[in-house]
Backbone as a chain_set.jsonl record, in Angstrom:
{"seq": "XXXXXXXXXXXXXXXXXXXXXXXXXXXXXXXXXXXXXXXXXXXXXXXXXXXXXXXXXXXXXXXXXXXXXXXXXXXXXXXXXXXXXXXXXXXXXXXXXXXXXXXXXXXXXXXXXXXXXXXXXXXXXXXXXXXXXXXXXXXXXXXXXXXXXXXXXXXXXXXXXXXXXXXXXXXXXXXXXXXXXXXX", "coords": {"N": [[107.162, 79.011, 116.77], [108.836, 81.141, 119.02], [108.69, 81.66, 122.237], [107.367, 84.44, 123.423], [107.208, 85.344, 121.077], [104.544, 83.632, 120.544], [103.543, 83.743, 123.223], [102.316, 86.667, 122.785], [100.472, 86.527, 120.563], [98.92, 84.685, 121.598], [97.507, 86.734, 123.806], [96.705, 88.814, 121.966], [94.442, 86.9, 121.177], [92.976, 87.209, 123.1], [93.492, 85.902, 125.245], [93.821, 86.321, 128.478], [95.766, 84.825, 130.431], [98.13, 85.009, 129.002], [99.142, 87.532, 128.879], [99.935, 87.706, 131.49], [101.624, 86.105, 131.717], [103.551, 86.743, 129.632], [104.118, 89.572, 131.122], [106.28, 89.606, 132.557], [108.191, 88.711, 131.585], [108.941, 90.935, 129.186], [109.138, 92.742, 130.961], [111.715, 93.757, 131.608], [113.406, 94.458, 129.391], [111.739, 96.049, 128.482], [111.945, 98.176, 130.104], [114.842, 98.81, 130.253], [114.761, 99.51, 127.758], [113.33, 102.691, 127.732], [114.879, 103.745, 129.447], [116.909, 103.65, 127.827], [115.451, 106.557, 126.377], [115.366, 107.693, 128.205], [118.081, 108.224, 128.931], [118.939, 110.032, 126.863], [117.637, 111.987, 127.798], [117.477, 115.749, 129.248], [119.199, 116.069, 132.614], [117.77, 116.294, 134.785], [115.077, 115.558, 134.041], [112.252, 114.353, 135.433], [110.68, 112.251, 135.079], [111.164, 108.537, 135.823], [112.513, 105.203, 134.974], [111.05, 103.46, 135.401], [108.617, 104.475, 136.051], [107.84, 105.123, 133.684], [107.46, 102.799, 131.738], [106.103, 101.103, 133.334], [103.506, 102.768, 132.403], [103.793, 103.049, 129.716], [103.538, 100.344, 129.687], [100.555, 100.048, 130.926], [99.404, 101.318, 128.874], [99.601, 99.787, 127.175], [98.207, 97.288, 127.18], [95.515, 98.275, 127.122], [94.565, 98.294, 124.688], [92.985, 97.522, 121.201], [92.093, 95.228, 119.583], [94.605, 94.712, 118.733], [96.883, 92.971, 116.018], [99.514, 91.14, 117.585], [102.424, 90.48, 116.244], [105.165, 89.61, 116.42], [108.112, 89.544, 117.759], [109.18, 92.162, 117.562], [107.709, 93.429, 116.709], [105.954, 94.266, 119.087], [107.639, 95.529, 120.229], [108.188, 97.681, 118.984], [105.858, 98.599, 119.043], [105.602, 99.516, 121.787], [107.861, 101.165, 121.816], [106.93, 103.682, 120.725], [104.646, 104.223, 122.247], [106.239, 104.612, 124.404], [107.227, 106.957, 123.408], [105.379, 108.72, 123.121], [104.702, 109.132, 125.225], [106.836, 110.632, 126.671], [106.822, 112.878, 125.013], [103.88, 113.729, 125.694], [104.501, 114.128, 128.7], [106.658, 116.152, 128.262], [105.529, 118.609, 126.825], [103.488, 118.699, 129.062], [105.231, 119.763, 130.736], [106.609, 122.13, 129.524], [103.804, 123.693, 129.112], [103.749, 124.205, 132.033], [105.664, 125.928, 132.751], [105.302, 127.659, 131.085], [106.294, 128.145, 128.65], [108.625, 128.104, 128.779], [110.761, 126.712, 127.583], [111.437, 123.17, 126.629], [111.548, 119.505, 127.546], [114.614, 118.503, 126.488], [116.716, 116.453, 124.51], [118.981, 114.361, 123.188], [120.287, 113.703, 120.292], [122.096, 110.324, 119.529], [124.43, 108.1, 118.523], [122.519, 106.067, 117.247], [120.943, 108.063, 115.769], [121.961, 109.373, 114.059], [122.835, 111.749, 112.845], [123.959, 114.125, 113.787], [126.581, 113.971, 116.037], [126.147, 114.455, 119.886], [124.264, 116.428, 119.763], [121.514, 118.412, 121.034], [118.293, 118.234, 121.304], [114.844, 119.445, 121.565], [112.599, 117.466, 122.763], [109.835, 117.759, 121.844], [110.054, 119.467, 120.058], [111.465, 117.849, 117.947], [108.851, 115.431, 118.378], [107.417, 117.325, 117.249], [108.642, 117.502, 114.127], [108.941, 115.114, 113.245], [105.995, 114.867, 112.697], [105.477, 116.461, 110.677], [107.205, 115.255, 109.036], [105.944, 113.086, 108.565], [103.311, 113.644, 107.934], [104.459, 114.349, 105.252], [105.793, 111.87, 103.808], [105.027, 109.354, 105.383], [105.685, 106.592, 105.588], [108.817, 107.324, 106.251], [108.55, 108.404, 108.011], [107.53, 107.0, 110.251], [109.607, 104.684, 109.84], [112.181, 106.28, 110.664], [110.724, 106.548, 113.481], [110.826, 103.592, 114.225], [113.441, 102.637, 114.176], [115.334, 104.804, 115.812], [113.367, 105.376, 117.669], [112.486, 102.89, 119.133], [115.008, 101.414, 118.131], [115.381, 99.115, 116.305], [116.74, 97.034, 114.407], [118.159, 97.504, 111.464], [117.342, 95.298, 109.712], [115.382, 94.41, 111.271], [113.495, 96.505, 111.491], [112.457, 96.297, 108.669], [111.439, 93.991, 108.849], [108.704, 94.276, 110.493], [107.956, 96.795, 109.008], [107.618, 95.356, 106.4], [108.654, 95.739, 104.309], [112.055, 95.746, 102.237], [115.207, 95.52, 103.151], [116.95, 97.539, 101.98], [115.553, 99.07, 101.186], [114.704, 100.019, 103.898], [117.178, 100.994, 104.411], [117.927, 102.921, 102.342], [115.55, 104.755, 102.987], [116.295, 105.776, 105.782], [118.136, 106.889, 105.64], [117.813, 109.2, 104.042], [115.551, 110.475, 105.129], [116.509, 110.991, 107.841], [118.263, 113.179, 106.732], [116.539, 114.46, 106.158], [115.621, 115.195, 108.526], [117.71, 116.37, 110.187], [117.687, 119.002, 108.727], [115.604, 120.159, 108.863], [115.482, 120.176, 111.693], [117.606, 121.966, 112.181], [117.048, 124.209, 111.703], [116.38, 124.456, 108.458]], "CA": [[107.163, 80.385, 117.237], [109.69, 81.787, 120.285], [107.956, 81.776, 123.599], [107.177, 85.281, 123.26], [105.757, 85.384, 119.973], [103.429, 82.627, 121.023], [102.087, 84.635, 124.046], [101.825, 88.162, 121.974], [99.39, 86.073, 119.57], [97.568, 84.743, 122.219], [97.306, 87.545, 124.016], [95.563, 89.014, 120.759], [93.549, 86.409, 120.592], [92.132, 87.502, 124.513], [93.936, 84.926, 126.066], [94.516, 86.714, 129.599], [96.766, 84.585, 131.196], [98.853, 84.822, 128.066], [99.665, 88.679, 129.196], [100.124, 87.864, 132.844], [102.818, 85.677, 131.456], [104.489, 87.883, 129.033], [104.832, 90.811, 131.405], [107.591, 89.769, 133.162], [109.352, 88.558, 130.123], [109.365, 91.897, 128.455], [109.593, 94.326, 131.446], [113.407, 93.753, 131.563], [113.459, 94.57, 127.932], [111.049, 97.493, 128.387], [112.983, 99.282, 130.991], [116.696, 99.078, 129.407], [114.385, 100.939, 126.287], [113.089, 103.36, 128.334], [116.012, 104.094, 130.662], [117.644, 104.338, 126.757], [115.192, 107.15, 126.215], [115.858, 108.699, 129.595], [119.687, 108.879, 129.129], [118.826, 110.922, 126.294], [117.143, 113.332, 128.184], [118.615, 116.235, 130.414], [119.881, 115.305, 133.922], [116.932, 117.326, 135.642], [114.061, 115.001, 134.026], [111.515, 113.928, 136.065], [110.111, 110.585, 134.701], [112.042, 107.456, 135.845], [111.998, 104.099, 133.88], [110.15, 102.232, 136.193], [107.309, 104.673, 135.934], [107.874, 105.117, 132.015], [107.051, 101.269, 131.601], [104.583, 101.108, 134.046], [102.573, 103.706, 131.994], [103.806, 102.532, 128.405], [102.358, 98.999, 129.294], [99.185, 100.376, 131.041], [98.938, 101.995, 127.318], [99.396, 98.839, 125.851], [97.111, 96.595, 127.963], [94.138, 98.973, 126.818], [94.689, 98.598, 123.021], [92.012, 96.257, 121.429], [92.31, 94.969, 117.767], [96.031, 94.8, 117.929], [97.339, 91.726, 116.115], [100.491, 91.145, 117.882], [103.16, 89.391, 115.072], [106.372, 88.959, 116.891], [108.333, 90.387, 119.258], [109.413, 93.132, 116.958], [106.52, 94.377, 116.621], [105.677, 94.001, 120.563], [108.963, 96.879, 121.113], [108.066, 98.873, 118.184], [104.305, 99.537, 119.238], [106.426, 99.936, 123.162], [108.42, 102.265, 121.552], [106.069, 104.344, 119.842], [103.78, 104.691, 123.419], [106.854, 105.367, 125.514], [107.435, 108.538, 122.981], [104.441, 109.461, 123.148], [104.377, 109.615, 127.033], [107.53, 111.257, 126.862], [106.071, 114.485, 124.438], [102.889, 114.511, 126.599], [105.263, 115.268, 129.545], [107.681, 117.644, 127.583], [104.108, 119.479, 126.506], [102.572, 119.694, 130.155], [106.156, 120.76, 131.212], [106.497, 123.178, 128.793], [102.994, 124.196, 129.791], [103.525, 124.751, 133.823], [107.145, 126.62, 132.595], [105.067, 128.892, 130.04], [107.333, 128.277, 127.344], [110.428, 128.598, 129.12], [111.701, 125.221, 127.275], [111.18, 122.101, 126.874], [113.095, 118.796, 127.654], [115.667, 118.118, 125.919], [117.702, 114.969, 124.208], [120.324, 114.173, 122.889], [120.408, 112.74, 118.743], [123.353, 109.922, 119.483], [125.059, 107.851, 117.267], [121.657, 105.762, 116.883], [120.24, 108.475, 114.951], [123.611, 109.338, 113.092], [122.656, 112.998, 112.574], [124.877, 114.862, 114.406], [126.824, 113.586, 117.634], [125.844, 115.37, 120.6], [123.125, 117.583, 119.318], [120.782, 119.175, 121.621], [117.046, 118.685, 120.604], [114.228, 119.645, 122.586], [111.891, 116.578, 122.071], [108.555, 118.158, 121.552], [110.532, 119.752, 118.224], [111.29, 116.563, 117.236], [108.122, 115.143, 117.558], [106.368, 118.303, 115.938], [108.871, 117.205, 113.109], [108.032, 113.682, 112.674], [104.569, 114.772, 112.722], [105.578, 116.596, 109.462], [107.911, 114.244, 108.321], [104.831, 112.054, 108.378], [102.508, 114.595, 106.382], [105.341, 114.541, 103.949], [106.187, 110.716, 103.759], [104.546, 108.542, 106.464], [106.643, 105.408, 105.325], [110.011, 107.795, 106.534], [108.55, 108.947, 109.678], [107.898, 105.28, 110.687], [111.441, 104.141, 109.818], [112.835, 106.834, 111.847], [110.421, 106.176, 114.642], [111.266, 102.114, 114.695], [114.991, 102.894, 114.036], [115.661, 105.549, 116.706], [112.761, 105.419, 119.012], [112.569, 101.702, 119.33], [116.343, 101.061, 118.865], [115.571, 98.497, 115.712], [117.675, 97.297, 113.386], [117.457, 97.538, 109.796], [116.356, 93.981, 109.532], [114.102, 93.957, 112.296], [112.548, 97.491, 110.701], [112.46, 96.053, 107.283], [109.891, 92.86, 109.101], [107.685, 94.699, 111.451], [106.747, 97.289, 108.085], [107.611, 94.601, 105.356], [109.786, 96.566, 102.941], [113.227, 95.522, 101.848], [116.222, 96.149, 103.759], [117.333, 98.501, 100.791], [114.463, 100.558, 101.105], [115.08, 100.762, 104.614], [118.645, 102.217, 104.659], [117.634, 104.152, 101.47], [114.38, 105.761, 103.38], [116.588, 105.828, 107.157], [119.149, 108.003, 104.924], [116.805, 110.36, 103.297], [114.603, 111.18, 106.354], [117.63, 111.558, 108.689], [118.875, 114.4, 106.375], [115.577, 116.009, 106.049], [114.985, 115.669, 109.909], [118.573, 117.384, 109.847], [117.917, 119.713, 107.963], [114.292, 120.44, 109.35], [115.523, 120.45, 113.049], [118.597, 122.578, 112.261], [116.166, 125.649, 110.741], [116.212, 124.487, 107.265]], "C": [[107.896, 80.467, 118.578], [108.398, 82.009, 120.735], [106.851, 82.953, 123.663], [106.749, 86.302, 122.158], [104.305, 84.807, 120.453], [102.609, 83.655, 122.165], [101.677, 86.102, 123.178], [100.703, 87.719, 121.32], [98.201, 85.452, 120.364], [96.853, 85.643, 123.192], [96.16, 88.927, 123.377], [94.646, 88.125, 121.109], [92.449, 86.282, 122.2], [92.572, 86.879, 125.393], [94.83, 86.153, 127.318], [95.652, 86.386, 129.95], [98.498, 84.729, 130.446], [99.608, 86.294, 128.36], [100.201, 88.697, 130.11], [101.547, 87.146, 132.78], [103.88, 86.268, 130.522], [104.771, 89.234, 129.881], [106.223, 91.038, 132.315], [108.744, 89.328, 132.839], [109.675, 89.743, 129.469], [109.611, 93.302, 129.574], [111.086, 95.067, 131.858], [113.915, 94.918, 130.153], [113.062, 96.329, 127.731], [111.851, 98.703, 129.07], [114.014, 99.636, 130.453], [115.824, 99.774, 128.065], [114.026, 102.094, 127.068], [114.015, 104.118, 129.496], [116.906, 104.58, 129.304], [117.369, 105.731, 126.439], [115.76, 108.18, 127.023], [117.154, 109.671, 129.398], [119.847, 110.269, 127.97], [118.311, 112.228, 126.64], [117.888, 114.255, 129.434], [118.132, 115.847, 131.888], [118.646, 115.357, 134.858], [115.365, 116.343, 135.305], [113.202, 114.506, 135.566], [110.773, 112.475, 136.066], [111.505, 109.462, 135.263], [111.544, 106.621, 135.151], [110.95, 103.582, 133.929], [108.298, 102.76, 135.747], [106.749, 104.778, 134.276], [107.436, 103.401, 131.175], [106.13, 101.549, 132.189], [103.213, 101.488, 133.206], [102.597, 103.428, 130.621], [102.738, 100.581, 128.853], [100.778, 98.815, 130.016], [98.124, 101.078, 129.499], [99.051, 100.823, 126.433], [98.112, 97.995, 126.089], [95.855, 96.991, 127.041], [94.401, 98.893, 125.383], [94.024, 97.279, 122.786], [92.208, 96.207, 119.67], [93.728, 94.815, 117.668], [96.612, 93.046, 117.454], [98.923, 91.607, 115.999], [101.391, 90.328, 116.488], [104.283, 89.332, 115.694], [106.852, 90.282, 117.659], [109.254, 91.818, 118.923], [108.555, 94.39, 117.08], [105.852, 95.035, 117.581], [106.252, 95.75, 120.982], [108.758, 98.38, 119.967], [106.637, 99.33, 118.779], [104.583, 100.209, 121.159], [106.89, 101.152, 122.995], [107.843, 103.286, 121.082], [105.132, 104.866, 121.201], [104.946, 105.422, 124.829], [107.868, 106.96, 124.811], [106.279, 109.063, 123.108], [104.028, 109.968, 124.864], [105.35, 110.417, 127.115], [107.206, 112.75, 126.303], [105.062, 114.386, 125.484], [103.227, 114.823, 128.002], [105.959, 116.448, 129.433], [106.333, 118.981, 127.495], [104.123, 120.264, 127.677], [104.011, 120.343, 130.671], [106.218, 122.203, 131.092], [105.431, 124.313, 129.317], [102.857, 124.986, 131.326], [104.319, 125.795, 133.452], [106.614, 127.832, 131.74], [105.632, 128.989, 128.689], [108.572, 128.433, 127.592], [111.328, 127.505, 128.574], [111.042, 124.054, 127.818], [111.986, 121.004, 127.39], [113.732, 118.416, 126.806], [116.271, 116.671, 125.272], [118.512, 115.369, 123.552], [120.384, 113.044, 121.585], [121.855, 111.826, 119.389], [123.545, 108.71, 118.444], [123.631, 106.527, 115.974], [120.413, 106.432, 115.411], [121.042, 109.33, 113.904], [123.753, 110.899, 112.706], [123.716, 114.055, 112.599], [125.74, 114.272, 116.134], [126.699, 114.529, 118.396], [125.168, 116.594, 120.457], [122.147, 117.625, 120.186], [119.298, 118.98, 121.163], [116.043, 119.058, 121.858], [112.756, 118.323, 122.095], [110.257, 116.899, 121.813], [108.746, 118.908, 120.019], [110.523, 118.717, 117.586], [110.458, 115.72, 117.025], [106.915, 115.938, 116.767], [107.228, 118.156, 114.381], [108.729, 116.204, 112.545], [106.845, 114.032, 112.239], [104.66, 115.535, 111.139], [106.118, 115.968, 108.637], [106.239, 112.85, 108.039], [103.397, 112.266, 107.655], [102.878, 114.012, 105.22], [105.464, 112.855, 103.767], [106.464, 109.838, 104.833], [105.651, 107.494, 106.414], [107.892, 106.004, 106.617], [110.04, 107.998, 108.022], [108.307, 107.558, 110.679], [108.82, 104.716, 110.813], [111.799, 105.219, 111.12], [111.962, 106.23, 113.713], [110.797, 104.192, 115.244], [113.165, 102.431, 114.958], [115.898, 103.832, 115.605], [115.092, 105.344, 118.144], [112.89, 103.944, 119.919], [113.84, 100.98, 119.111], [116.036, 99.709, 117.503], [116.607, 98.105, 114.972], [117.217, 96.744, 112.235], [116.728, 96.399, 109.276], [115.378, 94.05, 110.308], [112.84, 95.482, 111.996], [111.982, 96.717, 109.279], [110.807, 94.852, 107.75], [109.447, 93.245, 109.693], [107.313, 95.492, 109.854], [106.779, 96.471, 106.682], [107.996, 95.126, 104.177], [111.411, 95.739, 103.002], [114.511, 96.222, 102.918], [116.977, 97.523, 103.457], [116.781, 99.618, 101.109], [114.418, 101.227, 102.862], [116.506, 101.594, 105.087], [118.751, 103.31, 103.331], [116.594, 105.644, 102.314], [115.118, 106.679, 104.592], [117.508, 107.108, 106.657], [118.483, 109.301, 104.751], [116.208, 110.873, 105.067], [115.717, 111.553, 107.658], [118.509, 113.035, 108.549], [117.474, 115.175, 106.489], [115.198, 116.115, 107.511], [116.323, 116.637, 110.508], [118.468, 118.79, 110.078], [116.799, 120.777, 108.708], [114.682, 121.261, 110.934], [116.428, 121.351, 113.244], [117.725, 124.363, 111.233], [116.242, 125.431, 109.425], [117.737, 124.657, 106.775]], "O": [[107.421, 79.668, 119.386], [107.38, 82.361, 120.14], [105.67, 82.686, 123.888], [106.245, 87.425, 122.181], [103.262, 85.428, 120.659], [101.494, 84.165, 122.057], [100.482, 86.383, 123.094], [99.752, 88.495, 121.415], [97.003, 85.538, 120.096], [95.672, 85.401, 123.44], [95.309, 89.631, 123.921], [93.665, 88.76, 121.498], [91.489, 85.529, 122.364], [92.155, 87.148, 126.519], [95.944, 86.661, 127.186], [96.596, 87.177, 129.931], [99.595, 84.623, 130.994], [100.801, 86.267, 128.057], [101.107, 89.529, 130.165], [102.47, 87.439, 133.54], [105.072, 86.181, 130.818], [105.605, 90.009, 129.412], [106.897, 92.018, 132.632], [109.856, 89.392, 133.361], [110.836, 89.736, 129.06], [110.047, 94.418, 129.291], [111.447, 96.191, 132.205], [114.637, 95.916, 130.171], [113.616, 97.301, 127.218], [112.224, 99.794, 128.637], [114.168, 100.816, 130.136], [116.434, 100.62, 127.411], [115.034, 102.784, 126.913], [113.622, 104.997, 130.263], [117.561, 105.619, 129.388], [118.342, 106.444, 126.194], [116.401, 109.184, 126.711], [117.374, 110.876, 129.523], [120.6, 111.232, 128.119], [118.458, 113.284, 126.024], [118.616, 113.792, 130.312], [117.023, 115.44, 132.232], [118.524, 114.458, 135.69], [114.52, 116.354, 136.2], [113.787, 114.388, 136.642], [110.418, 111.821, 137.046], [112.684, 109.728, 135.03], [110.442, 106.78, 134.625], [110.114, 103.272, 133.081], [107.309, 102.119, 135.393], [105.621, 104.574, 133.825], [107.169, 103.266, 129.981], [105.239, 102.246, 131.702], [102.161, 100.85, 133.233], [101.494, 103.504, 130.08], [101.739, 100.022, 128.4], [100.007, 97.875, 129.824], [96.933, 101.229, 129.227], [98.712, 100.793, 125.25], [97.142, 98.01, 125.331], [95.278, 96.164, 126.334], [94.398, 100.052, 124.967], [94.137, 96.268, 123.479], [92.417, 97.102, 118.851], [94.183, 94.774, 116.525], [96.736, 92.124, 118.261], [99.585, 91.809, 114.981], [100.728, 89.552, 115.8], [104.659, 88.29, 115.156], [106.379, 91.369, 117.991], [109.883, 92.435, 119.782], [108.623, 95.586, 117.359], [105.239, 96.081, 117.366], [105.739, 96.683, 121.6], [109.053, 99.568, 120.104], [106.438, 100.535, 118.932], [103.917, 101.113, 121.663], [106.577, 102.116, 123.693], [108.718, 104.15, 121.028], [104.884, 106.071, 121.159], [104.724, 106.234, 125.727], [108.713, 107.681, 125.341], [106.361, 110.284, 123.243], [103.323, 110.837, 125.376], [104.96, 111.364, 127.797], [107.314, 113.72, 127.054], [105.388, 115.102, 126.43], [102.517, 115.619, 128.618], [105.952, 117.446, 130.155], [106.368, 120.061, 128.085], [104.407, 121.451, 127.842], [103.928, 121.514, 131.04], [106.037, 123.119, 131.893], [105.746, 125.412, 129.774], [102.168, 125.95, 131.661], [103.807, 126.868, 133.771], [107.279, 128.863, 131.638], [105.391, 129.837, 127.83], [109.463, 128.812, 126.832], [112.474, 127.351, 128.995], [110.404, 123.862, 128.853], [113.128, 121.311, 127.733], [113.05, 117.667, 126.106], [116.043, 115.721, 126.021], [118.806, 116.537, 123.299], [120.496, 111.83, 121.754], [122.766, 112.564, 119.765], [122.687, 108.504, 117.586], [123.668, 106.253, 114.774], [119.633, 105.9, 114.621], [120.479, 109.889, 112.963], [124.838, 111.255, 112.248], [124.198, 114.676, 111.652], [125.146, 114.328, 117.21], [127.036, 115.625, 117.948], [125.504, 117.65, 120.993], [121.652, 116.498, 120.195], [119.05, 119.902, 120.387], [116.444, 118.964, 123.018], [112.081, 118.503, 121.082], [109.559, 115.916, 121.563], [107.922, 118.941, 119.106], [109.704, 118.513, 116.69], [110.563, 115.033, 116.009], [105.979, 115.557, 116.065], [106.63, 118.626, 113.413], [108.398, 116.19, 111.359], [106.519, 113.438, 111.211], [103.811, 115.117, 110.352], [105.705, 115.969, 107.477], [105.984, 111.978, 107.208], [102.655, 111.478, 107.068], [102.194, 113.407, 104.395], [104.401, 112.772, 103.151], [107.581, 109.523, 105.246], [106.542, 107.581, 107.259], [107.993, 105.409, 107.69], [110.912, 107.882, 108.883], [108.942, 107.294, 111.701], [109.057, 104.143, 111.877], [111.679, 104.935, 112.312], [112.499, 105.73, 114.701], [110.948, 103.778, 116.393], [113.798, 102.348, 116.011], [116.882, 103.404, 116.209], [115.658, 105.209, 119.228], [113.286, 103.877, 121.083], [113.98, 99.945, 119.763], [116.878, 98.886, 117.861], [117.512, 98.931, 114.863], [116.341, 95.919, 111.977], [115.726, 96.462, 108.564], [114.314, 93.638, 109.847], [111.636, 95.444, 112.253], [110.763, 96.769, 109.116], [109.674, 94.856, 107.27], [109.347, 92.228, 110.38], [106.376, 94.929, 109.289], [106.006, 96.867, 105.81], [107.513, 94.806, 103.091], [111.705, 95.153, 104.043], [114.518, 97.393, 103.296], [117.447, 98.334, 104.255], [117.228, 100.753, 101.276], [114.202, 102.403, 103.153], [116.701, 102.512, 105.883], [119.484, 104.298, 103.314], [116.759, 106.864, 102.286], [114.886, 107.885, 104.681], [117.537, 108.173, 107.274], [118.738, 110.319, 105.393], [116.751, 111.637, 105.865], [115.483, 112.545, 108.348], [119.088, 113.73, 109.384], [117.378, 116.344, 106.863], [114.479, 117.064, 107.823], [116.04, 117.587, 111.238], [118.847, 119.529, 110.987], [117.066, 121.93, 109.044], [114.374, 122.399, 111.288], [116.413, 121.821, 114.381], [118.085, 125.175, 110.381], [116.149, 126.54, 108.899], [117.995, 124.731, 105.573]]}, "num_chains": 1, "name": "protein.A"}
């Protein structure tokens, strides 16, 4: 097992020091994802990386039952907490602003949709959240694929489906998030 498998598993398995030593192996890692997110967002944001990590791995820390499996899996459950910090800022934004808008991103060539498309990311994840009604599997792919920056192999072994099925599913759910995010 890579270095960094090895501590993720013991880390699971309670081993403290096993975290104290993985966090300054992955906060390199974490940041350049999170600074990815950023660039996506407009100029005016408020979150920086530093604190966007900080707060994604204070959200990981506290998670109990997770059995780490490799270091795939490590950036996908990363990726998955530093969207979710990012909507529950867009939200309270939204909230102080009244509705005057949310923040913003930017679909780029990662999520193949449209280049330079405009989303406001609290749409996008009130559409996952239906995309995931409709076909959980799809809304997963997209979220490893986009949010977490995977690639099709490294999606295919964190949910254990076929490569096939992930550039069949990444296809499909890209048009209906499309389709969805563009009014139908």
């Amino acid at each position: 097992m890579p270095d960094l498998t090895r501590l993720l598993v013991d880390w699971s398995h309670g081993n403290r020091q096993s975290l104290d030593e993985l966090m300054p192996l992955v906060h390199a890692e974490l940041k350049q994802l999170a600074a990815g997110f950023l660039r996506r967002e407009r100029g005016d944001h408020t979150l920086q990386a530093t604190a966007l990590v900080n707060e994604a791995f204070l959200r990981l820390i506290q998670q109990h039952g997770v059995e780490w499996k490799s270091r795939a899996h490590f950036f996908a459950i990363s990726a998955q907490m530093i969207r979710r910090i990012l909507v529950d800022h867009a939200r309270a934004q939204r909230a102080e602003k009244r509705g005057s808008g949310g923040i913003k991103i930017e679909i780029d060539e990662a999520m193949a949709i449209s280049p330079a498309v405009d989303l406001d990311i609290v749409l996008l994840d009130d559409a996952l959240e239906k995309l995931a009604r409709l076909d959980a599997r799809q809304s997963r792919i997209v979220e490893l694929r986009f949010f977490a920056g995977l690639s099709v192999e490294d999606t295919a072994g964190v949910m254990e489906i076929s490569t096939a099925t992930v550039k069949r599913e990444w296809s499909s759910a890209r048009a209906w998030l499309f389709r969805e995010l563009k009014g139908g």
